[in-house]
N, C-alpha and C positions, 0 to 999 in steps of 0.2 A: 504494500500500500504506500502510494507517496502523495504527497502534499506540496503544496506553494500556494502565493497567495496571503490573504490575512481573513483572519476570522471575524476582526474587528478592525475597519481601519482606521477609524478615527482613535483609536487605544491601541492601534499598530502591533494588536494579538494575532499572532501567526496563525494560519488554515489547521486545526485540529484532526486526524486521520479519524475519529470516532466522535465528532461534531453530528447533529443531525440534519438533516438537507427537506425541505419541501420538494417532493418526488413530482408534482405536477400529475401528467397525463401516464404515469411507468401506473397510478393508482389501477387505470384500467384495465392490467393482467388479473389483478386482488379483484375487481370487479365479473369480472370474465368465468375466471378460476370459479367464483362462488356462484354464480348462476349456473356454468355445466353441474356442479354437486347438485344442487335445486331440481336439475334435470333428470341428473342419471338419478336422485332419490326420486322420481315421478312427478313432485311436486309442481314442476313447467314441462314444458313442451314445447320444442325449437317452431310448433306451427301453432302457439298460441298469439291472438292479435292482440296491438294495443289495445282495443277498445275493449277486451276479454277482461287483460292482465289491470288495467286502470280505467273502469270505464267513466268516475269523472272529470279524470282530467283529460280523457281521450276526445271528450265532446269540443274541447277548443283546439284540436289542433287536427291537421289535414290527412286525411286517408289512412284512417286509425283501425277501420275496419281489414282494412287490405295491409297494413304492417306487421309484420310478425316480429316475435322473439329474437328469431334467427339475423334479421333484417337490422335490429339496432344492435347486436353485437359485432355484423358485420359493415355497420356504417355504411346502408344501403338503405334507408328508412327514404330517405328525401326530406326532413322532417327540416327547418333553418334553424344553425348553431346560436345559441343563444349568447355565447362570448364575442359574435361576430356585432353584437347589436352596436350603435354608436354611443363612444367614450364608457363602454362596457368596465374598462380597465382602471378606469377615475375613481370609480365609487361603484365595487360589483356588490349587487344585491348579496344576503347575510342568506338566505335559506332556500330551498329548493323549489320551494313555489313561488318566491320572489321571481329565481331565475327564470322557471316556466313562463313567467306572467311575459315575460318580454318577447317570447315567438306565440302568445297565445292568438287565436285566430288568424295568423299569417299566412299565405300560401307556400305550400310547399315549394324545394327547389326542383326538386323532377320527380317524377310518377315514382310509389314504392317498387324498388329491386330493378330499378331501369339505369339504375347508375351506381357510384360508388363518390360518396364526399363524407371526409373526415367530420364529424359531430359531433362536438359534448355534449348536446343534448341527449344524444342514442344514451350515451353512459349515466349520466344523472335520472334520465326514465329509467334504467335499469337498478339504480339502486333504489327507489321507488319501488318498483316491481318486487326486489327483495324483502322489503319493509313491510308491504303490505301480504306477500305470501308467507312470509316466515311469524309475521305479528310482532314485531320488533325489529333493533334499528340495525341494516346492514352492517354498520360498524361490527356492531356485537358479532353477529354469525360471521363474518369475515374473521374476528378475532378466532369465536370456537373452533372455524372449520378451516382457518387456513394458519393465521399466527402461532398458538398455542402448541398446534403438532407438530408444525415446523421450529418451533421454540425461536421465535422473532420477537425478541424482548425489547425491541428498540424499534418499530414499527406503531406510528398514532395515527390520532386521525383529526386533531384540532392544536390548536398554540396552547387552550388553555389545558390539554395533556402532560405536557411539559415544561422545565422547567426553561425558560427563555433564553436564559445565556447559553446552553446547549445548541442552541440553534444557530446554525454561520451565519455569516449577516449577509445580506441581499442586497445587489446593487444595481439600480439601472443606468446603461450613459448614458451621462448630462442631468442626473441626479443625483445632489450631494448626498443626501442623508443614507443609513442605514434604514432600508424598509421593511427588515425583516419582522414585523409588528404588522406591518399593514394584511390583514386577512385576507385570502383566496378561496377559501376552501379546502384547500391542501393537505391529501396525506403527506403526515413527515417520517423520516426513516434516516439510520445510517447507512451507510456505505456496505456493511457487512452486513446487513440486513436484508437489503435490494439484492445483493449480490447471492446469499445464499437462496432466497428468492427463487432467481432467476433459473441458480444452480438444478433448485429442486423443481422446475416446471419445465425444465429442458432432459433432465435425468428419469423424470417421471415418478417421481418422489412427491409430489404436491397430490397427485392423484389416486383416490380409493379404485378399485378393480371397475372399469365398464367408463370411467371419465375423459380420459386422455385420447379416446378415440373421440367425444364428442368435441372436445376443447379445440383439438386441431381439424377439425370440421370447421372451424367458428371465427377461431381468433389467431392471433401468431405467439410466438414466445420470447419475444423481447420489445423492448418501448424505448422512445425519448418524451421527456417531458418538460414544458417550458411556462413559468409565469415568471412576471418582472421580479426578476433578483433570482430567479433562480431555472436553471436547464441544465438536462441529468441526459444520459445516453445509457442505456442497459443492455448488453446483447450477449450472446453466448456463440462460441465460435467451436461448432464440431470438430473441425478438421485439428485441431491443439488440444480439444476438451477444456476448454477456459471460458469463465465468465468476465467478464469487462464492463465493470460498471464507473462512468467519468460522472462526477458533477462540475460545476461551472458558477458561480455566483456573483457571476456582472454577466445582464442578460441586453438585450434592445429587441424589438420589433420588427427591424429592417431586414435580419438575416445574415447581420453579416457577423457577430458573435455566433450564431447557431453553424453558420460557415467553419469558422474555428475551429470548431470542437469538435466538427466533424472530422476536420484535417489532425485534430489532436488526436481522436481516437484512434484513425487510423493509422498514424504513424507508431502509437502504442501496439496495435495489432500488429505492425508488419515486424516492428522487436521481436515482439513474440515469438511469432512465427520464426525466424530467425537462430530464434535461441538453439544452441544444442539439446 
């Protein structure tokens, strides 16, 4: 594990290797992960509709009849992202129906399962969907059924989870402050946490007998994930048997940090590989 960087830079605290990171979008493998268990237990069905799974939140939003399960895990709903709304990133809504409220009654972007566009929304309806099939809050059942076995001691799911200095600090260009206070929603995790993670969903360790074929039916097995102050790369590489998990904590919008880190990661990988 290595480090650079600061944790803190106005107190000029060096990057911590077991600091905890806001994982961003890596959340919706834990997402993913716990809706196949939901399945392969009977309890969903990859050809249940939104309007089935939620039917009232399914009356404001478009073609709820004809979207399926399968369709928002595979970011194939057509449904508009709700992070896309304008100055979204100013001041994001605190709760999950807040967020709905902002694509509620919109028209869709194209007909369900006629295309394919990346969505937070597909994954916020889905921890919904869990919420309301389980009777309690996805957090929880992600904890029971995917944390606890894999013993991820260091994996939450709010700031006020932990304790805040823990947390590296967030930096956006051309913003001086430390933003790592400002709320997104964010699961947080360390480095060893994601990474074992990732270990265990590529090894087939994350999965009870009859899941692992529905999962890779559905979804992939590694993620990046990105909100202001913070963007993480996670991926597993067969060909070495290595997981590779990079965080980043000065983020921007334009791409050209996320550019970076992609050149970072892979210049990490090509060592790798490399190595005797």
């Amino acid at each position: 594990m290595f480090t650079a960087g600061w944790h803190d830079r106005a107190k000029q605290l060096p990057a911590e290797p077991n600091a905890l990171f806001k994982i961003a979008s890596i959340s919706k493998l834990y997402v993913a992960l716990a809706t196949t268990k939901l399945i392969n237990d009977g309890q969903l069905s990859l050809n249940d509709s939104l309007s089935q799974l939620l039917p009232k939140v399914s009356q404001h939003l478009p073609n709820a009849n004809e979207i399926t399960l399968r369709m928002l895990l595979q970011h194939r709903s057509g449904l508009p992202n709700f992070t896309d709304t304008p100055n979204y990133w100013s001041n994001p809504p605190a709760t999950a129906s807040e967020k709905l409220a902002l694509i509620m009654d919109e028209p869709a972007d194209f007909a369900p399962d006629s295309d394919y566009a990346y969505c937070n929304t597909n994954y916020l309806l889905l921890t919904q969907i869990i919420n309301h099939t389980v009777g309690y809050s996805y957090q929880q059942y992600i904890t029971d059924r995917i944390l606890q076995p894999l013993a991820l001691q260091n994996t939450y799911f709010s700031l006020d989870a932990i304790n805040i200095k823990d947390l590296m600090g967030g930096y956006y260009v051309g913003v001086q402050p430390n933003i790592k206070e400002n709320d997104y929603g964010s699961m947080i995790a360390s480095i060893t946490d994601v990474g074992r993670f990732i270990r265990a969903l590529n090894d087939g360790s994350a999965f009870a007998p009859g899941e692992q074929a529905i999962y890779s039916s559905v979804y992939k097995f590694e993620h990046g994930g990105l909100i202001p102050g913070y963007q993480s790369l996670a991926e597993y590489h067969p060909d070495i048997d290595t997981v590779v998990v990079q965080f980043v904590n000065t983020t921007d919008f334009d791409g050209y940090e996320w550019n970076l880190s992609e050149i970072y990661i892979n210049r990490i990988v090509d060592i790798l590989k490399k190595k005797p």
